[in-house]
C-alpha positions in Angstrom: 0.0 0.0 0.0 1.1 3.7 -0.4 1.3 6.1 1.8 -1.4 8.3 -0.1 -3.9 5.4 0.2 -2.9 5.0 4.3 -3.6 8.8 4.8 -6.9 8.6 2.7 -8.3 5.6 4.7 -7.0 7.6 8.2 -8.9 10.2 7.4 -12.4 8.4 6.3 -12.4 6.2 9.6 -11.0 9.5 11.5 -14.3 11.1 9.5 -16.5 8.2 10.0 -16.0 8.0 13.9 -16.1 11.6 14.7 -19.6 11.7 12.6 -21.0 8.6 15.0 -19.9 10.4 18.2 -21.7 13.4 17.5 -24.7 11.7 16.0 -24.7 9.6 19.4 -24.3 12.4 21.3 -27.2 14.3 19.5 -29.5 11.2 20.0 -29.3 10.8 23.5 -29.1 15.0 24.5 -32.1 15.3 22.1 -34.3 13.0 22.0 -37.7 12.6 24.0 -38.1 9.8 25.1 -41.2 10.7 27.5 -42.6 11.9 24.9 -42.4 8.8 22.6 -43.4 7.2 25.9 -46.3 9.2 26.2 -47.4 9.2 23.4 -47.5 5.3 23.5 -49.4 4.9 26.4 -52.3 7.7 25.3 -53.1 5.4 22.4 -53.9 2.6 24.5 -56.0 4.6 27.3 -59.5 3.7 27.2 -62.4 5.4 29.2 -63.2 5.4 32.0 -60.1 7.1 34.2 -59.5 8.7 36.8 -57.2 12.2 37.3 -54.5 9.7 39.4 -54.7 7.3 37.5 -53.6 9.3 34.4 -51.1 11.0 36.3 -49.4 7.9 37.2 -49.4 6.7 33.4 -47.6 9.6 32.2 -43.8 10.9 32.6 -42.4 14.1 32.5 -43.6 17.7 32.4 -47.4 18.6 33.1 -48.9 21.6 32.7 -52.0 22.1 34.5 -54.2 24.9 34.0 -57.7 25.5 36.2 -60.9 27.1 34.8 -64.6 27.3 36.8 -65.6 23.8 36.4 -62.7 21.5 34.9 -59.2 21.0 35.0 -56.7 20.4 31.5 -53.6 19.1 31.3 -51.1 18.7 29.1 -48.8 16.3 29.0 -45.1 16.1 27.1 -44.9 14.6 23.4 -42.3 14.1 21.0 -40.8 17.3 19.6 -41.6 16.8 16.3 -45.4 16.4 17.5 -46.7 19.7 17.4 -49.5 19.6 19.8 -49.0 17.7 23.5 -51.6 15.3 25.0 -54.5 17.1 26.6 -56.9 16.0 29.4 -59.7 17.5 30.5 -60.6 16.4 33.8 -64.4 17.5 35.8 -64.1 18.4 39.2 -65.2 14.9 40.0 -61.4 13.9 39.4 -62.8 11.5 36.3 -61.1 12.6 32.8 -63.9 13.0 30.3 -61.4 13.8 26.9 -58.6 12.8 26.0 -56.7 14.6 22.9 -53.1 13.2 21.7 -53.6 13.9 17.9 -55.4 16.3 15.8 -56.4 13.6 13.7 -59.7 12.0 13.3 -58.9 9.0 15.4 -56.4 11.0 18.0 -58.7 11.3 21.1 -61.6 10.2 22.6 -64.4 11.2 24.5 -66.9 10.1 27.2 -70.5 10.5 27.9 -70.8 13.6 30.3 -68.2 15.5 28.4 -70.6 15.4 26.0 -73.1 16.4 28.2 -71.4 19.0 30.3 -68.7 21.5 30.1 -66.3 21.8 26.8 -63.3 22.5 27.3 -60.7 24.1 25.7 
């Protein structure tokens, strides 16, 4: 071998390993993994529930923001979600809508939300 195809493969793997350390580094300072998590587990909640209960299911930050008659939170998604999961939660503690997508299939909803109060 030459020494001009010795220097060229130095610097690919020199290349090649620096570009994996950062892109490991990236991965794990970056990504959301509550949110993934999250996201998961609101999928596969089914009504009813009650406000513990959720709050137990779910990791990470919650926002929680009080109006006259029911309660909303919101819980942490993935980043490249744009909304995060939303509760809404009576003052009976029982969550009556749950929102994790604004799709057509991304929430569901029970009885006396229907009934009673929307909100947000």
């Amino acid at each position: 071998m030459s020494k001009r195809t010795i220097y060229r493969f130095t610097i690919a793997a020199f290349l090649a390993v620096t570009m994996l350390t950062i892109g490991t580094v990236c991965w794990y300072a970056y990504d959301n993994r509550d949110g993934y998590r999250n996201l998961k587990v609101a999928r596969n909640i089914q009504p009813p529930i009650s406000e513990a209960k959720l709050r137990s299911l779910f990791y990470g930050h919650i926002t929680e923001f009080l109006e006259d008659d029911y309660k909303v939170l919101y819980f942490d998604t993935p980043s490249l979600q744009a909304e995060r999961i939303r509760a809404c939660i009576n003052m009976d503690g029982e969550v009556t809508r749950l929102q994790w997508d604004e799709g057509k299939d991304g929430s569901w909803t029970t009885r006396s939300y229907a009934d009673g109060v929307k909100c947000y």
